[in-house]
N, C-alpha and C positions, 0 to 999 in steps of 0.2 A: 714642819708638821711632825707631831708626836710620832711614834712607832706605832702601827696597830691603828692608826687612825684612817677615818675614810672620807671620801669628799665625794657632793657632788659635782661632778665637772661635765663641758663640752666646749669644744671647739669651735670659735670663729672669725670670722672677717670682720673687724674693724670697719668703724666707719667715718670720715675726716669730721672732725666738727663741722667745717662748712654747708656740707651736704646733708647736717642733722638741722641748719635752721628751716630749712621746706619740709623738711616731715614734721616736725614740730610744729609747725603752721597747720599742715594738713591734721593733724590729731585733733585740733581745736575745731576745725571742721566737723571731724568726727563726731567728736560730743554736741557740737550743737546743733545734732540731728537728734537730741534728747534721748539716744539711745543707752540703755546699762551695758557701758564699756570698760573697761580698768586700762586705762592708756598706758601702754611702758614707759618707763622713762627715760627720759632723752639723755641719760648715761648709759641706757642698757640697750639701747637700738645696734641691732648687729646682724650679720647673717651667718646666722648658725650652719656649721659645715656638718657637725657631728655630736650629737649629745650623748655624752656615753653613760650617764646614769649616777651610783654610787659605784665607787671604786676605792682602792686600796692606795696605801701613798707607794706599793709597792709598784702598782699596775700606772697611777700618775707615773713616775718615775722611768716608767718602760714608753707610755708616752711621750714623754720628753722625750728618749732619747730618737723614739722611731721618729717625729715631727722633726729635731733637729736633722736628721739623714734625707730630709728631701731637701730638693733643691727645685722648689718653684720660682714661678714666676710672678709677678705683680699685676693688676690689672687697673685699664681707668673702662669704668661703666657707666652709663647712664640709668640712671634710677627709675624705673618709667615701670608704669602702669598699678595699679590697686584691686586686689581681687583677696577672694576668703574661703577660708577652708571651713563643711568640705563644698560650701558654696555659695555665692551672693546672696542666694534665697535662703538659705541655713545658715550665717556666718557665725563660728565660735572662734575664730581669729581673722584680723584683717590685717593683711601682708600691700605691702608693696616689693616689686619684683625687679628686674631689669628688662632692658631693649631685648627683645628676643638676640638680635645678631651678636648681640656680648654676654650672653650666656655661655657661647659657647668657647671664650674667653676663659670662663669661670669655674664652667660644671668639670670640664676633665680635670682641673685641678684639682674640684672638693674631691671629687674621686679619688683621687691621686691618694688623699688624705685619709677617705675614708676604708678603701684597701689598704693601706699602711694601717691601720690600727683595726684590721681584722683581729678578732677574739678577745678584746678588749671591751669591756665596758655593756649597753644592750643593743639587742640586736634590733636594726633597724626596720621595722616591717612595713615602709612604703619607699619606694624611688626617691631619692634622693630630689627633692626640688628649691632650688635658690629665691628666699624669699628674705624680707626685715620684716619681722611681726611689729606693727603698728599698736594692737589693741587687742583684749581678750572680752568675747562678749559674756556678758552676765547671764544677764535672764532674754524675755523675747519683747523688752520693753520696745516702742520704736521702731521694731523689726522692719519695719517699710518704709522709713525716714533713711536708716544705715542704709539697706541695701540701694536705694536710691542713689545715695551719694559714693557709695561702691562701684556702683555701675555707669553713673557721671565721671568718675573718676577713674575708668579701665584702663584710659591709653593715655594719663596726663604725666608730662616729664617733672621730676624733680632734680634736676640738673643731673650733670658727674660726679661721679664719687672715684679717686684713684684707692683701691684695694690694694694696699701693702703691706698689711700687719696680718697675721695669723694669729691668733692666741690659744693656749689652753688656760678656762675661765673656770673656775669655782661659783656655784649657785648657793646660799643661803638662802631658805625658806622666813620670809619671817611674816609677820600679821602684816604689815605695811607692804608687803611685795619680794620679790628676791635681791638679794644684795650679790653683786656679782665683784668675783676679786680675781685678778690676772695673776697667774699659775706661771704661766711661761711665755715669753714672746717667739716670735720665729718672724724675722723681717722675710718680706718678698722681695726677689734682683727685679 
């Protein structure tokens, strides 16, 4: 990265291929509840730990070194349930989440993450909650076909996922969607 240059970046949890072929399925769902969705793409499905905004390659570089200095741990979680922010009846994003009981596998570690990269990047104005954005909604086409199938689909499993990679990820804006490029890896023990 040039001198002076700035990236958008954020941090996430990797997700195995295997465990992206049933969200991939379930998206397909999605849409053919005829609703205006922009489905992510099943290279960009992840759970974002931390989105730190635009930053400096000076400030990446300080991340790097604070992410390399933890010493987490790896998890395997079950991928379970589908719900939307800021809610099935209003959905402008549709998430799938984890088992409650392996959240808590997960959350103290994003934590972990996200006090380490205190004063970095922007500040985060809601609680930290572990989700994989599925889909971004458009407009309010459909609106009672999605939430339907949001609400049919609260508590349904889409297998385990083992979470072992961390990443610091670069976001490209483009007309077609964001292009995301890995920054840095940081394996989990």
């Amino acid at each position: 990265m040039a001198e002076g240059m700035s990236l958008r970046a954020f941090v996430a949890l990797e997700v195995p291929a295997h465990a992206l072929d049933l969200l991939t399925s379930f998206q397909r769902e999605l849409s053919a509840s005829g609703a205006d969705i922009k489905l992510v793409e099943r290279g960009n499905l992840h759970f974002t730990v931390k989105f730190l905004g635009e930053i400096s390659d000076s400030e990446a570089h300080e991340v790097d070194t604070r992410l390399r200095g933890l010493s987490l741990k790896s998890a395997v979680v079950g991928l379970r349930g589908v719900g939307a922010f800021p809610t099935p009846s209003r959905p402008r994003v549709v998430w799938v989440g984890v088992s409650k009981e392996q959240e808590e596998l997960v959350v103290p570690m994003a934590q972990r993450v996200i006090d380490s990269l205190e004063g970095i990047g922007e500040r985060e104005g809601r609680p930290f909650q572990l989700h994989l954005t599925l889909a971004r909604v458009r407009s309010g086409r459909n609106a009672r076909e999605l939430q339907e199938v949001i609400l049919q689909n609260a508590g349904r499993s889409f297998g385990t996922a083992e979470l072992n990679s961390l990443k610091l990820k670069s976001s490209t804006l483009t007309p077609d969607g964001p292009v995301y490029r890995d920054v840095g890896e940081y394996p989990l023990a």
